[in-house]
DOMAR-740658 format. One record per residue: residue in three letters; x, y, z of N, C-alpha, C in turn. Coordinates in steps of 0.001 Angstrom, whole numbers, padded with zeros to 6 digits, always signed. Each point is the difference from the previous one (the first is absolute). Layout:
N
ALAXYZXYZXYZ;...
//
This chain:
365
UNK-024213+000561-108779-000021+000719+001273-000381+001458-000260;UNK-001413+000251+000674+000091+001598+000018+000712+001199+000146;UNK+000344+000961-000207+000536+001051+000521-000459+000197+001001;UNK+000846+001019+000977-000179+000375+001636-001209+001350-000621;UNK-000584+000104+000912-001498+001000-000047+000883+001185+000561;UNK-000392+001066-000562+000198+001894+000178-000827+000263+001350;UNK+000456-000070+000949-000458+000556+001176-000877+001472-000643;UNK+000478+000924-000268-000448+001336-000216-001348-000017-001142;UNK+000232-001249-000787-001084-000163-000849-001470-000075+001008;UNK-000178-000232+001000-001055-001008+000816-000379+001701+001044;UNK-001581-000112-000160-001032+000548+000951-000209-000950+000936;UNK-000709-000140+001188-000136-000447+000893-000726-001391-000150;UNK-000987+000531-000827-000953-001926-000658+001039-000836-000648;UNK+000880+000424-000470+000592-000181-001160+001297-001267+000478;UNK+000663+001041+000758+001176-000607+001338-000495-000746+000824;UNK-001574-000136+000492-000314-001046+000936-000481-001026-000933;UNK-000422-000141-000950-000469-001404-001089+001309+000207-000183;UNK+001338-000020-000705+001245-000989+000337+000185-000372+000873;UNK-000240+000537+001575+001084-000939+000649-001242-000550+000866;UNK-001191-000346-000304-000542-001359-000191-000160-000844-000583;UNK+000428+000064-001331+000512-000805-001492+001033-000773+000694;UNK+001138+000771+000753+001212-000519-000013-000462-000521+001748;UNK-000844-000496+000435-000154-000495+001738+000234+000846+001033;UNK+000067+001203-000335-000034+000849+001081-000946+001133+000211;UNK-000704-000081+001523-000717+000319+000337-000134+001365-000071;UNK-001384+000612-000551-000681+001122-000754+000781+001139+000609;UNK+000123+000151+001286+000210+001227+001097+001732+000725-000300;UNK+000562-001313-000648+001616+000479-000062+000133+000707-001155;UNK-001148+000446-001059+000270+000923-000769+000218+001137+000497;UNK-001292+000621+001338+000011+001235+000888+001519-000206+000492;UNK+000611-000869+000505+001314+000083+000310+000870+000569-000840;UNK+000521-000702-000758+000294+000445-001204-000027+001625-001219;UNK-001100+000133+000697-000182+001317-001057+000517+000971+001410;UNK-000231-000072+001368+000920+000843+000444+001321-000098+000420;UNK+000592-001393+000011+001890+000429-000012-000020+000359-000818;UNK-000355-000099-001446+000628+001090-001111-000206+001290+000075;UNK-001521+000780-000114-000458+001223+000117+000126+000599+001097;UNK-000044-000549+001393-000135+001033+000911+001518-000217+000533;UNK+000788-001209-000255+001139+000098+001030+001258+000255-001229;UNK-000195+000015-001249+001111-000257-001116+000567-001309-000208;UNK-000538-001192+000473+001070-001162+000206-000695-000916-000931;UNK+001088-000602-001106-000755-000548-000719+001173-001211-000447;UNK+000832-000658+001151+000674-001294+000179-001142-000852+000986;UNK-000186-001053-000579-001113-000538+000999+001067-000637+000850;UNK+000859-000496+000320+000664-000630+000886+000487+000975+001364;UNK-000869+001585-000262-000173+000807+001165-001393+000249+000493;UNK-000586-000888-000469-001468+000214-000266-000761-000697+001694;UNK+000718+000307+000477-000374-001312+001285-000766-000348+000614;UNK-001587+000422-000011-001289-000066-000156-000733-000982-000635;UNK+000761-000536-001034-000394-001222-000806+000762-001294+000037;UNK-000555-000561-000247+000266-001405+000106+001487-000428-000611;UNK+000657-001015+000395+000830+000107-000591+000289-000709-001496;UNK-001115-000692-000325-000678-000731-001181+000014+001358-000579;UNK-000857+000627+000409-000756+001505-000941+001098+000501-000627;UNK+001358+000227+000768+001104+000674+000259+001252-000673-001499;UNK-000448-001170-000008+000807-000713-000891-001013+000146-001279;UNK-001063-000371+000200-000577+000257-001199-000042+001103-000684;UNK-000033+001168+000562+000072+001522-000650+001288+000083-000587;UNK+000794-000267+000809+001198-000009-000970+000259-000535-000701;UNK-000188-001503-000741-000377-000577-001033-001106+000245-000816;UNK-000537+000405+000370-001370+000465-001115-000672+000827-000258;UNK+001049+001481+001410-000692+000969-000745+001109+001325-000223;UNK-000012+000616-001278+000953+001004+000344-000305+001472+000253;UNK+000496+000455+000646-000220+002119+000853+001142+000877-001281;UNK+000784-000273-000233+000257+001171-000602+000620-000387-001437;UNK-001091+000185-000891+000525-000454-001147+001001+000628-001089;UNK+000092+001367+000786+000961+000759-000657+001501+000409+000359;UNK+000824+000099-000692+001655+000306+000614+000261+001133-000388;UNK+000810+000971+001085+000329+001153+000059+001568-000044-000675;UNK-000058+000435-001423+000797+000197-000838+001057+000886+000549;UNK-000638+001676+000422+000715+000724+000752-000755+000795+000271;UNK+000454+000426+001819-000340+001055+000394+000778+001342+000540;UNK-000506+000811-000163+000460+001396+000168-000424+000809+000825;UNK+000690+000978+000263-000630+000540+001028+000934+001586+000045;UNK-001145+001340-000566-000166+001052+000216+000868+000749+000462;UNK+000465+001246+000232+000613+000805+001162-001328+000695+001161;UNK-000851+000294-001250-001777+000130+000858-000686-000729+000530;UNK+000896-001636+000005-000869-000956+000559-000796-000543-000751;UNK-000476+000025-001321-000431-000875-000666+000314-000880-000167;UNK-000525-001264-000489+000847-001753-000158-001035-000289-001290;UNK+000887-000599-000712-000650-000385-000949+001014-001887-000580;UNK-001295-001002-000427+000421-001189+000063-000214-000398-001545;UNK+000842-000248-000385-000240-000902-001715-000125-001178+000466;UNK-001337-000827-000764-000245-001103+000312-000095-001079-001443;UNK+000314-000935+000804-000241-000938-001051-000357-000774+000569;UNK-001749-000615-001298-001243-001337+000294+000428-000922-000949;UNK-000077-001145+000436+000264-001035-001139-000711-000199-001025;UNK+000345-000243-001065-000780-000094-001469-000626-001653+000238;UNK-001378+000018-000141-000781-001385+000697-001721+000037-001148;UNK-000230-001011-000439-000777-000093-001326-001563-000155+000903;UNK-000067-000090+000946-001133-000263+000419-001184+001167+000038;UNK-000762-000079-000414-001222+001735-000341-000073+000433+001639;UNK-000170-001042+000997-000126+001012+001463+001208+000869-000225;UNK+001381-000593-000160+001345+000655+000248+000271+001391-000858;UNK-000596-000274-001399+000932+000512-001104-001302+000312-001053;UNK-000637+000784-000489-001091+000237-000767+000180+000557-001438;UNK+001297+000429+000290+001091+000299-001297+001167-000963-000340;UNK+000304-000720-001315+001480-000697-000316+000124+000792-000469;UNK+001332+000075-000107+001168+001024-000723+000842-000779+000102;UNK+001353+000316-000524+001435-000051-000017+000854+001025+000466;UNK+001409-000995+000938+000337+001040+000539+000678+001429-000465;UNK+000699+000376+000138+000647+001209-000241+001445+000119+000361;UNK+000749+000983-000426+001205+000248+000106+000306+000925+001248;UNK+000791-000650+000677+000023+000374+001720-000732-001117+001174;UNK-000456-001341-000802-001185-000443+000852+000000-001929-000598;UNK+000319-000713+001406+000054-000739-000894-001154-000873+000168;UNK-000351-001312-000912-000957-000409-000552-001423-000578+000741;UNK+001084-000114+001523-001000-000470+001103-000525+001273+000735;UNK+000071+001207-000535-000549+000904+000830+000020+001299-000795;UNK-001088+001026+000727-000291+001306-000488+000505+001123+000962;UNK+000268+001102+000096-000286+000808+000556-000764+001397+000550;UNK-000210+000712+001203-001139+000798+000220+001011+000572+000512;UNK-000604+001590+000910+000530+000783+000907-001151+000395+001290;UNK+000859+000004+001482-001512+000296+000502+001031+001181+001032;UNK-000837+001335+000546+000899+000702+000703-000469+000543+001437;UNK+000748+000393+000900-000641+000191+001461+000081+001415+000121;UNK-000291+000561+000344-000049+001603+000069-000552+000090+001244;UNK+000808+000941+000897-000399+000577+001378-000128+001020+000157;UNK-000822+001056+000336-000580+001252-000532-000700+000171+001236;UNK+000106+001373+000977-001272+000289+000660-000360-000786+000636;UNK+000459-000935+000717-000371-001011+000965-000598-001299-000752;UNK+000029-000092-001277-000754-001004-000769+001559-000663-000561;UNK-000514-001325-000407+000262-000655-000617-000413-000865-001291;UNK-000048+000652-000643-000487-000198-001424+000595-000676-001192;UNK-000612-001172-000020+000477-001382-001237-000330+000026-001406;UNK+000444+000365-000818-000113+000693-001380-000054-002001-000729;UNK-000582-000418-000572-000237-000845-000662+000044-000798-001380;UNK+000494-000805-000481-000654-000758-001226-000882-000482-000574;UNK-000587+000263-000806-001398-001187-000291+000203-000650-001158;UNK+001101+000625-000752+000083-001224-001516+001797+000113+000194;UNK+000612-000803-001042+001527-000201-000500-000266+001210-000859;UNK+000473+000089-000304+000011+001667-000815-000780+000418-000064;UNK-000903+000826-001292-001218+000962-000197-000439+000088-001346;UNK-000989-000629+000008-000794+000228-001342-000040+001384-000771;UNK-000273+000654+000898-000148+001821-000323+001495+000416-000633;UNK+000463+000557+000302+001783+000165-000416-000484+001754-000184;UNK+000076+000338+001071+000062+001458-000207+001582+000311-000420;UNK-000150+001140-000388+001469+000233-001223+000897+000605+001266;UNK-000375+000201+001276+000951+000511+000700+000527-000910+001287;UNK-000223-001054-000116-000903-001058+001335+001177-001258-000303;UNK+000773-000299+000841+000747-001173-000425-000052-001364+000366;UNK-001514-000026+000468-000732-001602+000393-000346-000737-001161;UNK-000281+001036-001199-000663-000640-001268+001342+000026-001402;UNK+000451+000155+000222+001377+000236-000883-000006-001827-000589;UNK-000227-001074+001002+000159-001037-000583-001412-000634-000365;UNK-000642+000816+000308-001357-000248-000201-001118-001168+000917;UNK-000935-000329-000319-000336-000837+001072+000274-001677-000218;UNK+000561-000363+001400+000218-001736-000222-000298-000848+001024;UNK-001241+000406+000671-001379-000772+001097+000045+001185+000903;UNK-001255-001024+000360-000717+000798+001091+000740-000817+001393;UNK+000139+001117+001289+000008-000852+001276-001394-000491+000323;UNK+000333-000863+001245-001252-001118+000235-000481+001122+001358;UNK-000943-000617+000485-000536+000806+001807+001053-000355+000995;UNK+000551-001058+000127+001055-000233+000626+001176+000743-000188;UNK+000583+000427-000918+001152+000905-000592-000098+001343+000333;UNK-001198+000002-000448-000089+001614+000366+000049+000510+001522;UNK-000546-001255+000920-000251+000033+001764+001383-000110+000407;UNK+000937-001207-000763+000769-000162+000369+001221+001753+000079;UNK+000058+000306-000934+000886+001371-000303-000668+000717+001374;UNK-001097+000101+000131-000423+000998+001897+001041-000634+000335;UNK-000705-001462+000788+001022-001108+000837+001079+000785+000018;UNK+000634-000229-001115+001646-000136+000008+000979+001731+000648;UNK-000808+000948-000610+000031+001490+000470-000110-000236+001279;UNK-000805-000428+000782-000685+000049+001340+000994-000585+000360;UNK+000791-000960-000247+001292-000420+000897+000926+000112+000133;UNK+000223+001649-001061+001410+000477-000284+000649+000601+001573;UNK+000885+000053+000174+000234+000659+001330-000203+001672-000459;UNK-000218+000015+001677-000949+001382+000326-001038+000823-000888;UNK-001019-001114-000369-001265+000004-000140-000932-000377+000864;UNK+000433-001313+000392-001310-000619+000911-001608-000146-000637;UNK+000021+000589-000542-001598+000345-000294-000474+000905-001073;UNK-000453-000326-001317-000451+000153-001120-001328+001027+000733;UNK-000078+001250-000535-001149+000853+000944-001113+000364-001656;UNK+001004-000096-001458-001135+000581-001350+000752-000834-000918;UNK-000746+000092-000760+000095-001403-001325-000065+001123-001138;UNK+000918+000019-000858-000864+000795-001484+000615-000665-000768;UNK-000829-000317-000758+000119-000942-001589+000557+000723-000974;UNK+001157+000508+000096+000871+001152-000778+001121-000227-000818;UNK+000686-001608+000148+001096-000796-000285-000111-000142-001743;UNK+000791-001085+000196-000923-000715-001384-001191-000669-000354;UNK-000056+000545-001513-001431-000639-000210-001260+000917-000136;UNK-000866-000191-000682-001240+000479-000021-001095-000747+001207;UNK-000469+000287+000895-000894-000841+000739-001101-000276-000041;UNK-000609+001064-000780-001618-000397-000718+000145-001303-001187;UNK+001257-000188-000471+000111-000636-000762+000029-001422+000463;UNK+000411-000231+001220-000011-001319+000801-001070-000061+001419;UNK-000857+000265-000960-001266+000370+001076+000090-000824+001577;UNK-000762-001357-000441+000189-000778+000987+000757-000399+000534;UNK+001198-000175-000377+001198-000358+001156+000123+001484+000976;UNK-000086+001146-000570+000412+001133+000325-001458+000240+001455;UNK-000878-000319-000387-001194+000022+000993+000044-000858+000901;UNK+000327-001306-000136+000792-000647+001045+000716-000092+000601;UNK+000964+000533-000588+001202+000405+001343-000599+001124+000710;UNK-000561+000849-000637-001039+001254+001233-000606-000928+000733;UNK-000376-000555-000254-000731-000986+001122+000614-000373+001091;UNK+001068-000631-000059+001157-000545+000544+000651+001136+000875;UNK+000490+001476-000727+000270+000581+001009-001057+000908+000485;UNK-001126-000260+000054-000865+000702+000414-000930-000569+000974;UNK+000495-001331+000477-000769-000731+000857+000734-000137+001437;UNK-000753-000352+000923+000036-000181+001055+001148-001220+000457;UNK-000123-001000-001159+000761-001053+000594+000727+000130-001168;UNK+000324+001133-000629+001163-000100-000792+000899+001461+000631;UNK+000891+000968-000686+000511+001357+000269-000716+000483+000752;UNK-001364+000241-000010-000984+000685+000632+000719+001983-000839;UNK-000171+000401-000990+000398+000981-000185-001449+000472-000830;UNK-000277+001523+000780-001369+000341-000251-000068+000797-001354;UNK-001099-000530-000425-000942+000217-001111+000872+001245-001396;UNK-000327+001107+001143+000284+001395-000298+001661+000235-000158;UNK+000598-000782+000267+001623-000283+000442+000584-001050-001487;UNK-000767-000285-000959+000301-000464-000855-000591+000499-001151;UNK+000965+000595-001249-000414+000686-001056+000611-001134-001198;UNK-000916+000383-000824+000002-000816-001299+000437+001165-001197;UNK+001269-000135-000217-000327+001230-001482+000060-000672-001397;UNK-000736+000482-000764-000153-000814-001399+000443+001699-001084;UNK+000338-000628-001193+000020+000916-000947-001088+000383-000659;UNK-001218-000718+000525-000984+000480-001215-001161-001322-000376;UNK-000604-000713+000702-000929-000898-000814-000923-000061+000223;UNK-001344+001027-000582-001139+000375+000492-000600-001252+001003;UNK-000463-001137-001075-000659-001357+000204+000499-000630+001294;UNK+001163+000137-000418+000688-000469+001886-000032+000664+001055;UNK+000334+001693-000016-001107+000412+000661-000966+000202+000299;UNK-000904-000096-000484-001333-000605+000154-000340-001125+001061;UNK+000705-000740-000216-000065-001574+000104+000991-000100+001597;UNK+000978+000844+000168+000138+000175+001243-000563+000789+000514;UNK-001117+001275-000322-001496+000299+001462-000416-000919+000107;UNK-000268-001073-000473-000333-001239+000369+000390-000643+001413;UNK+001269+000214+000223+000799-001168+000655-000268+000620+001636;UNK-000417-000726+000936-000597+000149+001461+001069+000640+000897;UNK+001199-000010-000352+001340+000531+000779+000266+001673-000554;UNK-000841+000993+000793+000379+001098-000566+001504+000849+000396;UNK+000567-000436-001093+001552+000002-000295+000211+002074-000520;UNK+001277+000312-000076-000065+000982-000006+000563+000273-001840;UNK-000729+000882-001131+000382-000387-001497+000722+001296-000810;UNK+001170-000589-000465+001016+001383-000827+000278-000627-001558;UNK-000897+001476-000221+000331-000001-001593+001311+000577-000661;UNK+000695-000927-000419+001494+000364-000832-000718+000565-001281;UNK+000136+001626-000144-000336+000678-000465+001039+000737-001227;UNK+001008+000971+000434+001067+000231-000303+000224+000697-001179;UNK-001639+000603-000208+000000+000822-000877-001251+000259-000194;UNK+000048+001832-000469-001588+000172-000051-001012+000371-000641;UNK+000727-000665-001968-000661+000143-000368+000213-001793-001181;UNK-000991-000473-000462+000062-001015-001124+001041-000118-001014;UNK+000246+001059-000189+001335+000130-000767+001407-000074+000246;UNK-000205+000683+001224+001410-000400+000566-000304-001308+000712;UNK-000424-000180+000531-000061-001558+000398+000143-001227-000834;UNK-000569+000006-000508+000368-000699-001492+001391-000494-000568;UNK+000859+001474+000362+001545-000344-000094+000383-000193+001120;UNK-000117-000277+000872+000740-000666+000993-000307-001483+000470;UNK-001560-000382-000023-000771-001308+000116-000675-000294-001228;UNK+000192-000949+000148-000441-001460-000950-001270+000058-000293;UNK-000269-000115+001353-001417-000524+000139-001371+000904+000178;UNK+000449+001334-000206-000292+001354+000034-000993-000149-001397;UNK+000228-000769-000998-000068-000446-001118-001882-000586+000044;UNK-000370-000479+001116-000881-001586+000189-001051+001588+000584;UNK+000488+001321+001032-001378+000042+000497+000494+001819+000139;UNK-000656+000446-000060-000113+001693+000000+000131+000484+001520;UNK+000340+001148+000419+000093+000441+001210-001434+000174+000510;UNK-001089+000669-001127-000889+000369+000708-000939-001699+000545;UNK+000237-000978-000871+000386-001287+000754+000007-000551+001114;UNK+001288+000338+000248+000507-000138+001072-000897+000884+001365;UNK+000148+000960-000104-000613+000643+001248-001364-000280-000437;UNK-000777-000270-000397-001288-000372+000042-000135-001451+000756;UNK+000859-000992+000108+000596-001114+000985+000069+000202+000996;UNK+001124+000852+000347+000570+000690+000922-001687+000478+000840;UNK-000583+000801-000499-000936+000719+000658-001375-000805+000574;UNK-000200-001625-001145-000593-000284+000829+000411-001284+001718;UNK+001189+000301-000287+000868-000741+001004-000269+001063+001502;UNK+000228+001482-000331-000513+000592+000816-000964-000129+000907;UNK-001372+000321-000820-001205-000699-000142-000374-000677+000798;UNK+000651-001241-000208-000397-001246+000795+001170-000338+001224;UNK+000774+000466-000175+001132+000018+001331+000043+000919+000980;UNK-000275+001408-000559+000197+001183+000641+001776+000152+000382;UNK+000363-000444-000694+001596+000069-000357+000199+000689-000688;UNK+001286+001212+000336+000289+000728-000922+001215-000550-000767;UNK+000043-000127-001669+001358+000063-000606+000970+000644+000234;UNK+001065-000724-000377+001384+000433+000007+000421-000059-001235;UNK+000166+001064-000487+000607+000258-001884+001551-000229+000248;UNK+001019-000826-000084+000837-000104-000351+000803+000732-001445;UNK+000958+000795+000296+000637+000734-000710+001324+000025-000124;UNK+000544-000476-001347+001540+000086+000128+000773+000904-000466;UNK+000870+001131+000434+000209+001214-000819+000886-000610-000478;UNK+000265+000157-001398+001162+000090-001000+000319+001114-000921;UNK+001538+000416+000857+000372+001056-000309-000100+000543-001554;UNK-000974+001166-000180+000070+000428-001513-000714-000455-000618;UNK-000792-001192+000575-001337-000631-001265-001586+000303+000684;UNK-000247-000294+001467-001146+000523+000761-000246+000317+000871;UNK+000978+001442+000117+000161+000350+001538+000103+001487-000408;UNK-000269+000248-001006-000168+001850+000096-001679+000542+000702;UNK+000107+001429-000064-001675+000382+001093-000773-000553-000562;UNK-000045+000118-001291-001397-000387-001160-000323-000974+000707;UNK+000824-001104-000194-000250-001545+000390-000837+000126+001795;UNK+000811+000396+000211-001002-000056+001800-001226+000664-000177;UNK-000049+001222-000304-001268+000262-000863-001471-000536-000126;UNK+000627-000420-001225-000828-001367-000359-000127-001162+000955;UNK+001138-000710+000794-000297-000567+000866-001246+000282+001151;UNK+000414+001400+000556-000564+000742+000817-001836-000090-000232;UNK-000048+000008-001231-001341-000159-000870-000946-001475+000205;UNK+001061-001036-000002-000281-001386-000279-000135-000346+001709;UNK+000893+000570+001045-000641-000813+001096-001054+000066+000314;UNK-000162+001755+000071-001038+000387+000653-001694-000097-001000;UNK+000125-000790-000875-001045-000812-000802-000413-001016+000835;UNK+000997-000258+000977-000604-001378+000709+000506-000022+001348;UNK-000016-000411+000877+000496-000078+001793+001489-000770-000552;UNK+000715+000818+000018+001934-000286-000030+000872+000698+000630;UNK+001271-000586+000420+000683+000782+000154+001425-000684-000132;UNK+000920+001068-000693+000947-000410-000829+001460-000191+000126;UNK+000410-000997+000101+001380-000375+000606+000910+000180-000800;UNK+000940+000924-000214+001282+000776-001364+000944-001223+000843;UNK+000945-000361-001511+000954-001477+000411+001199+000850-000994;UNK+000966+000253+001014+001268+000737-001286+000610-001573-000679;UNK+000312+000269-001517+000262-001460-000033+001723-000329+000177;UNK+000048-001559+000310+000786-000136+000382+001454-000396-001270;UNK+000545+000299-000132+000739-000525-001302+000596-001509-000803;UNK-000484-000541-000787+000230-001541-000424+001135+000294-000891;UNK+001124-001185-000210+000789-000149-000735-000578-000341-001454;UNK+000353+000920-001094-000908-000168-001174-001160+000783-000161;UNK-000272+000667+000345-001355+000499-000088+000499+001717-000171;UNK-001093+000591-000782+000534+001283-000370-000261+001224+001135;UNK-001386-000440+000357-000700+001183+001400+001009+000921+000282;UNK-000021+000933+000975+000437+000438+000911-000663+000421+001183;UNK+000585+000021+000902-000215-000104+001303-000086+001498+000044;UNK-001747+000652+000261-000292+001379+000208+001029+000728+001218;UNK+000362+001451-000148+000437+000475+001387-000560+000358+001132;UNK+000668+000158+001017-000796+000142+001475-001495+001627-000407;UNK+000652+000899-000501-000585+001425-000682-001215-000505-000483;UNK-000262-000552-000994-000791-000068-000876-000786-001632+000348;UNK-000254-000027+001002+000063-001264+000940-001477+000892+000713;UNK+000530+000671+000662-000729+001174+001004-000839+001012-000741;UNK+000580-000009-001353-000756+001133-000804-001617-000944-000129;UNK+000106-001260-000415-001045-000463-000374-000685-000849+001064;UNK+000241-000003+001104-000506-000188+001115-000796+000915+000393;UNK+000073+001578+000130-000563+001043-000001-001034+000257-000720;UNK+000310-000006-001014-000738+000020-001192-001403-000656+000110;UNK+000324-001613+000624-001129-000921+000576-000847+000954+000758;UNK+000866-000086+001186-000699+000659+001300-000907+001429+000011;UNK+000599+000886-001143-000778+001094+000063-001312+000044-000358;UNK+000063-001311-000929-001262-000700-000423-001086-000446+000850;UNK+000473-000380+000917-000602-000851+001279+000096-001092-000031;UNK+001268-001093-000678+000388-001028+000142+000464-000378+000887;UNK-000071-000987+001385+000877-000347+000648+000511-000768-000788;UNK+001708+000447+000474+000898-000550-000607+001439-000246+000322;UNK+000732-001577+000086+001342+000045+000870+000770-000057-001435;UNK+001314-000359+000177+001107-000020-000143+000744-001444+000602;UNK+000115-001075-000837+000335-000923+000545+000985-000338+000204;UNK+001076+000143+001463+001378-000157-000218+000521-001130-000843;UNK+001214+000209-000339+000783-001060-000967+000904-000804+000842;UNK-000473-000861+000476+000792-001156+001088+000510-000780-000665;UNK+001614-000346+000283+000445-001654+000129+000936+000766-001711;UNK-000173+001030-000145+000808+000735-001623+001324-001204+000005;UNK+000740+000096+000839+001177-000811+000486+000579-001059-000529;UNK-001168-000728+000571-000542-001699-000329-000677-000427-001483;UNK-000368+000955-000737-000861-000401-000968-001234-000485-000025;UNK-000912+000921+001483-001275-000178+000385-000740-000062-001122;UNK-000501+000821-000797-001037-000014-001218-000162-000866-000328;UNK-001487-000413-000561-000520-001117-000156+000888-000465-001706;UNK+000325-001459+000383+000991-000936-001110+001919+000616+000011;UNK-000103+001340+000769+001537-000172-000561+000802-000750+000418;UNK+000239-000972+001279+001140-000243+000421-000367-001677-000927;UNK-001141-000319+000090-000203-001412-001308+000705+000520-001262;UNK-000851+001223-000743+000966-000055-001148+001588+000555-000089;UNK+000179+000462+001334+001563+000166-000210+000539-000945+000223;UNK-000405-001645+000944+000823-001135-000012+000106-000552-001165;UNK-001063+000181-000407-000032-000849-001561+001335+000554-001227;UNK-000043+001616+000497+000694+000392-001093+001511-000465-000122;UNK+000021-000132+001212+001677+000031+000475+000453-001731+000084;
//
């Protein structure tokens, strides 16, 4: 007997060849794809538009939410953030990585983090794209266990979904690929779920309203000017020169800065999108003037503008968390330059918003 089919896995061709496989007529996919997306409802036995055959069959054969909300939390600022757990499943659509499980986790399942942030009239879904992180930046507590799969297109759609139905959200308004995971690294699933929420008969969430940030992979950037959905692109930067970068990322190792913005620039180029340099101050290692400086130097080499992230503090980890002073000193510093440049509040501190802590603090405990 087959397994039940991933609703979230399926584009529109995709969902109507099953449920004419399975005797039902082509049109109840269009059904289908909007009780879930446009109304949130994804019990077919509320589905009442369809047949009542259709109605029994979906629920036998197909499943909507393949993931369980381990725990959720929720902010004094209103942030919510959900630990999830996907089942550990050998099949290459499902699972493109085996591993073994881990301590905190048991054998039938992995865990991710995905978070809701309400800001400015937006509602903004911070994301997963892998089980941990290949990269393992030395300050970053998504990669601490290192990487153990990739999510599928469905997983990743599903985490919107699931945000989008938290109470008092209603409605997923920006997507940023900021969670866990590297996302250039899981190209195609990661381009597919843009698809998914970037379509008409899926989220419908526009173009420009969804950012992709990667740490660094020329070739993959490259390879996303390619991609027909002009998405909005942030380079996790976090330092501004090869050397210091080096000690903080891994993977800093594989490609040079001047590299990088030579990527970066022809993404420009062909998008007319400006970058977003992602920056994480850590107190005492790259956050004195010099450093902005030099930063100051590196945007304006190319159409950027630069988002300062105070960091947030991990259990274990040596960093420190820069002060509000010297926060502003090098913000300035940008600007006098002619950098536009924010200051990215620190939401959800509370909860253990930052990307991997409240995963690796379940694990620890």
């Amino acid at each position: 007997m087959s397994a039940p089919a991933a609703f979230f896995e399926f584009d529109p061709e995709g969902l109507k060849a099953w449920m004419v496989e399975h005797g039902l007529p082509g049109f109840a996919a269009r059904q289908l794809m909007d009780w879930v997306y446009q109304r949130g409802i994804s019990d077919p036995s509320q589905m009442t538009d369809l047949s009542k055959a259709a109605r029994d069959l979906l629920t036998r054969d197909m499943r909507f939410e393949q993931g369980e909300i381990r725990r959720h939390l929720l902010a004094t600022d209103g942030t919510q953030k959900l630990l999830m757990a996907w089942p550990r499943e050998a099949s290459p659509r499902e699972d493109s990585i085996t591993t073994l499980p881990i301590a905190g986790e048991s054998a039938e399942e992995r865990r991710t983090e995905c978070v809701m942030i309400p800001a400015d009239g937006r509602k903004t879904a911070c994301v997963s794209s892998q089980v941990g992180c290949p990269v393992g930046c030395r300050f970053c507590a998504s990669g601490l266990g290192g990487l153990e799969g990739n999510l599928t297109r469905g997983r990743i759609v599903e985490q919107v979904w699931r945000l989008g139905r938290l109470e008092h959200v209603d409605r997923v308004s920006h997507v940023v690929f900021m969670g866990m995971g590297e996302p250039l690294a899981n190209f195609d699933a990661v381009t597919g779920a843009i698809r998914t929420l970037n379509a008409d008969w899926g989220l419908g969430i526009g173009a420009r309203r969804i950012t992709v940030s990667t740490v660094g992979l020329p070739a993959a950037i490259r390879k996303l000017v390619g991609f027909d959905i002009p998405v909005t692109l942030a380079l996790s930067l976090h330092a501004p020169t090869d050397e210091l970068r080096r000690q903080i990322i891994p993977w800093a190792e594989y490609s040079t800065i001047p590299e990088l913005l030579e990527a970066c620039h022809e993404w420009f180029q062909k998008t007319g999108r400006e970058i977003t340099l992602e920056y994480i101050l850590l107190g005492g290692f790259n956050d004195a003037p010099e450093h902005a400086v030099e930063l100051a130097r590196l945007a304006r080499s190319i159409r950027a503008n630069v988002n300062l992230i105070r960091w947030n503090e991990v259990d274990g980890l040596p960093y420190l968390r820069p002060d509000t002073e010297r926060v502003h000193v090098f913000q300035d510093t940008l600007r006098t330059r002619g950098v536009n440049t924010h200051i990215r509040a620190s939401r959800g501190r509370d909860i253990k918003a930052a990307c991997g802590q409240l995963r690796h603090e379940s694990r620890a405990h």
